[in-house]
C-alpha positions as CSV (number, residue, x, y, z in Angstrom):
1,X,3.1,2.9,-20.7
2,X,4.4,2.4,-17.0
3,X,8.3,1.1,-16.4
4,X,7.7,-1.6,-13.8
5,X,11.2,-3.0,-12.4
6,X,10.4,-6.7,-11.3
7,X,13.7,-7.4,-8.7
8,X,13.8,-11.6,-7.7
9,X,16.6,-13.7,-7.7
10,X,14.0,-16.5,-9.3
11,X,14.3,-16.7,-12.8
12,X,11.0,-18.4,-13.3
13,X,9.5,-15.9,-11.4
14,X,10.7,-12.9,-13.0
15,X,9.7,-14.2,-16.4
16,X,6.3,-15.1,-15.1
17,X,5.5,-11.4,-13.8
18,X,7.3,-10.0,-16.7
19,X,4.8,-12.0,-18.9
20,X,2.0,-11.1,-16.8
21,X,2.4,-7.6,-16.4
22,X,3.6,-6.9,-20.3
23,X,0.5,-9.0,-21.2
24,X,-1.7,-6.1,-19.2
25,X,0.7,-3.5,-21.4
26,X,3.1,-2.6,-18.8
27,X,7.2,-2.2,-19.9
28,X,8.8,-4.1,-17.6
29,X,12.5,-4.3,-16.6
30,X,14.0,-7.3,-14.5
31,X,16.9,-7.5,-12.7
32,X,18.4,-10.4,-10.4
33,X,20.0,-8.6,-7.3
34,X,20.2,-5.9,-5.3
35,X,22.7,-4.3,-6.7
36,X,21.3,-4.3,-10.4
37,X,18.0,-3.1,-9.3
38,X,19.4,0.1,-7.6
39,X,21.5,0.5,-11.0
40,X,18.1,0.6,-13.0
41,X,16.2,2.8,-10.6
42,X,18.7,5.1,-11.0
43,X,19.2,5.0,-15.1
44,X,15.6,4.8,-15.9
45,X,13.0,5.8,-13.5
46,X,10.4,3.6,-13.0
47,X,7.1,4.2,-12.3
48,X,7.1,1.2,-9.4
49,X,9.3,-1.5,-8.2
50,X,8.3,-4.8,-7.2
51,X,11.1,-6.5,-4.7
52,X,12.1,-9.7,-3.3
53,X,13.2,-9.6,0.0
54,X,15.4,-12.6,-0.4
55,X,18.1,-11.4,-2.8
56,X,21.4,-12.6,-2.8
57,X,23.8,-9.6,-2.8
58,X,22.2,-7.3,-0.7
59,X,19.3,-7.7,2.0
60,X,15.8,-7.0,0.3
61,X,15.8,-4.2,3.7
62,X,18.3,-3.1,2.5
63,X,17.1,-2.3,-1.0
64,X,14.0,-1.0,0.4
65,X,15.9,1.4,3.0
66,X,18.4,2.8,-0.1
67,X,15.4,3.2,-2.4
68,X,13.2,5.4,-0.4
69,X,16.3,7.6,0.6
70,X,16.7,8.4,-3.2
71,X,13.0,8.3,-4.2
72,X,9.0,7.8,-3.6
73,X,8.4,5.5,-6.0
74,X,6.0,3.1,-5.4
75,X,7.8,-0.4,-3.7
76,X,5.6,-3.7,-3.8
77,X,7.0,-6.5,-1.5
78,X,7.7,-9.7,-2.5
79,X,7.6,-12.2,0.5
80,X,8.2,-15.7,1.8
81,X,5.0,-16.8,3.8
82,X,5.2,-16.6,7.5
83,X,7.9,-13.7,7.3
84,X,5.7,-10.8,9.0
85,X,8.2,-9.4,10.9
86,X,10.0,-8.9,7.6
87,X,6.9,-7.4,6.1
88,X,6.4,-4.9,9.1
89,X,9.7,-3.6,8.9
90,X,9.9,-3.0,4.9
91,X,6.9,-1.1,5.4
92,X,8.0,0.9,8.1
93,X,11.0,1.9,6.2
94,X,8.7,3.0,3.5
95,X,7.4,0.1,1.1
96,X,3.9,0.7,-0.1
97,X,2.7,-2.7,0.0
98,X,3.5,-6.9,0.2
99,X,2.4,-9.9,-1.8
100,X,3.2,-12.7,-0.1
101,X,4.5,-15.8,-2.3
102,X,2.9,-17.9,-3.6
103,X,0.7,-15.3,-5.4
104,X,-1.6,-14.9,-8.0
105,X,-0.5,-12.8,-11.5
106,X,-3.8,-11.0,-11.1
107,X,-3.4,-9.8,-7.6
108,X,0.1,-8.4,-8.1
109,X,-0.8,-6.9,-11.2
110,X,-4.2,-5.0,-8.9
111,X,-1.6,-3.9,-6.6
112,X,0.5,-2.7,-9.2
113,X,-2.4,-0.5,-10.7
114,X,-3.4,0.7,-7.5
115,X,0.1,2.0,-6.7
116,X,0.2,3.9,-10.0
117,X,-3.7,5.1,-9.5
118,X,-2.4,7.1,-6.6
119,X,1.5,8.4,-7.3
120,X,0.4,11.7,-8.1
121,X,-1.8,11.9,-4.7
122,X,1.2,10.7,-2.9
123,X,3.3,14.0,-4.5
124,X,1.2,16.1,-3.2
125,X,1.3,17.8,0.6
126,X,-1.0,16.1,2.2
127,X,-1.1,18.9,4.7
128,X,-2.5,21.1,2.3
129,X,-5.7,19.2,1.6
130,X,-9.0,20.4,3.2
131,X,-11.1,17.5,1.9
132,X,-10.1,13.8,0.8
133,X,-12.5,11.8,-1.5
134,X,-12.1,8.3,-1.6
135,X,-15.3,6.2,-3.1
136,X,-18.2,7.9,-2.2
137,X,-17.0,8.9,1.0
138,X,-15.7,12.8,1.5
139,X,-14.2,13.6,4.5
140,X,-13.8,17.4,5.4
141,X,-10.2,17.9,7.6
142,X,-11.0,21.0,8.5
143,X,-14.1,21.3,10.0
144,X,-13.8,17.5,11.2
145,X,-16.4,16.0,9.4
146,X,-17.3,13.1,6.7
147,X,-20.2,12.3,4.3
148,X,-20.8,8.2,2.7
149,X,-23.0,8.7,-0.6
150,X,-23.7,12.5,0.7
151,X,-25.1,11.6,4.0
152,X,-22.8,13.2,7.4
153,X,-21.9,10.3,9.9
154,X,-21.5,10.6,13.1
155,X,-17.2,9.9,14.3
156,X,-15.6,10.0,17.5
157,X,-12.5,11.5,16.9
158,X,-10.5,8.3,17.2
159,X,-12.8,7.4,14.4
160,X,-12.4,10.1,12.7
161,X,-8.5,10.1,12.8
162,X,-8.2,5.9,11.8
163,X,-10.4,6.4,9.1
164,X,-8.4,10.1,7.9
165,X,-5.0,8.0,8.1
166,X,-6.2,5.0,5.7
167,X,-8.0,7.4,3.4
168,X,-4.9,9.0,3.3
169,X,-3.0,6.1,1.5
170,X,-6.3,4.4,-0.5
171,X,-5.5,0.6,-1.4
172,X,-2.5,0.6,0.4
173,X,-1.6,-1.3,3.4
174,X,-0.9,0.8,6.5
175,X,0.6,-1.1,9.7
176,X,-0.8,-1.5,12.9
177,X,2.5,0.7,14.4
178,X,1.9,3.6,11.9
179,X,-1.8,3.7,13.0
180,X,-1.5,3.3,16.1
181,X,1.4,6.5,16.8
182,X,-0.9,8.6,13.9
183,X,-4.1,7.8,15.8
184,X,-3.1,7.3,19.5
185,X,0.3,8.8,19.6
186,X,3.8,8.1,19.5
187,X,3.6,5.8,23.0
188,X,1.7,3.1,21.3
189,X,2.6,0.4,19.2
190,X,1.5,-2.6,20.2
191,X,-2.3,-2.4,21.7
192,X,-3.5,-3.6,18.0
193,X,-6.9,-4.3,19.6
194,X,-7.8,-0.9,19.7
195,X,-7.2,-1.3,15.8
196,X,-9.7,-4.1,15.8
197,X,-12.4,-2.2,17.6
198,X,-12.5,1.0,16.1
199,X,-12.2,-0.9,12.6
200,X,-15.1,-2.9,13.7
201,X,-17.1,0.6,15.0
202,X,-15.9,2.2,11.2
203,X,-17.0,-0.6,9.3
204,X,-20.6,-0.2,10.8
205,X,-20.8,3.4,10.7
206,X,-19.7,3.7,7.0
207,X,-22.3,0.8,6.1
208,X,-22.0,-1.3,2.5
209,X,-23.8,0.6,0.0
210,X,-22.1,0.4,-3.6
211,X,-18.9,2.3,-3.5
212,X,-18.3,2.8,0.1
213,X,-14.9,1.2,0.6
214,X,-13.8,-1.1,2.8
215,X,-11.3,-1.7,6.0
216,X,-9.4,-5.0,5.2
217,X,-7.2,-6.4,7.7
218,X,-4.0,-7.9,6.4
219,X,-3.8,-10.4,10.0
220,X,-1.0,-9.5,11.7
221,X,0.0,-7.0,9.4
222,X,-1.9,-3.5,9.6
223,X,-5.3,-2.7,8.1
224,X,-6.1,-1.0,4.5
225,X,-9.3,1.2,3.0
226,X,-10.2,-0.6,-0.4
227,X,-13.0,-0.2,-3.2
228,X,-14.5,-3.2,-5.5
229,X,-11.6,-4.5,-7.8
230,X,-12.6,-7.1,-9.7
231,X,-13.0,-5.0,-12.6
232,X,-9.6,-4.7,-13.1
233,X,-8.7,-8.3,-13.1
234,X,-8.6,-8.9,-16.7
């Protein structure tokens, strides 16, 4: 089973995730602080982290900053509603993903599985891929081309690159910075409608047959590639 350290200076809500994600057989550790969480990552390894920003000891930034100096292991956000700022920057710095409070025992415990679905993909040099497969869509990095349900679509190469860079990171949220310096270059980072028309343009283009994923917008945030999950909300 998967070691999942739950980090929140909440008691309630640590047992209530605890509860939730041992219920879905995950071992789970808990710790109160900053300073205790960076104690356990260290002793025992786990498989993902799940962290409060709003610790009191040391910043949840912080945390997130120290953590992915040491490690790659999967960090899900915890945060306050309306603190997107905060959000943008843990994820710069190298957090997978955010669940913003209040949230839903089910949703966490999808974001949880999707962060352990793709760990190993994640090890890997990315470089050294030639094709990605992601649903039924495959997408050929060498010869610049990609296939939905074995049929080629046609991509500009904007297109092409947007769509490379989410299928890159499948489930997980990518923000509207990262896109736009991976996509456009390192000059931009604020033209976010370009983001909005070329997801538009991808959406269409990759069409809505049964397990062609998706481009969610996470408003304000950045945009993410996602397949069908509602079989995993048990």
């Amino acid at each position: 089973m998967s070691l999942v350290l739950v980090v929140d200076d909440d008691a309630s809500i640590r047992k209530t995730v605890a509860a939730g994600l041992k219920a879905r057989h995950f071992d789970v550790e808990v710790a109160s602080n900053g300073s205790e969480a960076l104690r356990i990552l260290q002793e025992l390894n786990p498989a993902v982290v799940v962290l409060d920003l709003g610790l009191p000891d040391i910043d949840g930034i912080d945390v997130v900053r120290t953590v992915r100096e040491q490690s790659r292991v999967p960090i899900i956000v915890l945060s306050a509603d309306g603190s997107e700022s905060r959000k943008v920057l843990a994820l710069e710095l190298g957090a997978d993903d955010y669940v913003t409070k209040p949230f839903s025992i089910v949703e966490l415990v999808a974001r949880v599985r999707v962060s352990l679905r793709h760990q190993s993909l994640d090890s890997l040099e990315e470089t050294a891929l030639r094709e990605i497969h992601t649903g039924n869509i495959r997408i050929d990095l060498t010869e610049h081309r990609c296939w939905v349900d074995g049929e080629q679509i046609d991509l500009t190469p904007k297109e092409f690159n947007m769509l490379v860079v989410l299928a890159r990171r499948p489930g997980k949220l990518v923000p509207h910075r990262v896109l736009l310096q991976e996509v456009w270059g390192p000059g931009y980072q604020r033209e976010t409608q370009y983001l909005r028309v070329y997801a538009s343009h991808l959406r269409r283009k990759l069409g809505d047959k049964a397990g062609t994923p998706d481009i969610k917008a996470d408003s304000g945030v950045g945009y993410r590639l996602v397949l069908d999950t509602s079989s995993d909300d048990e």
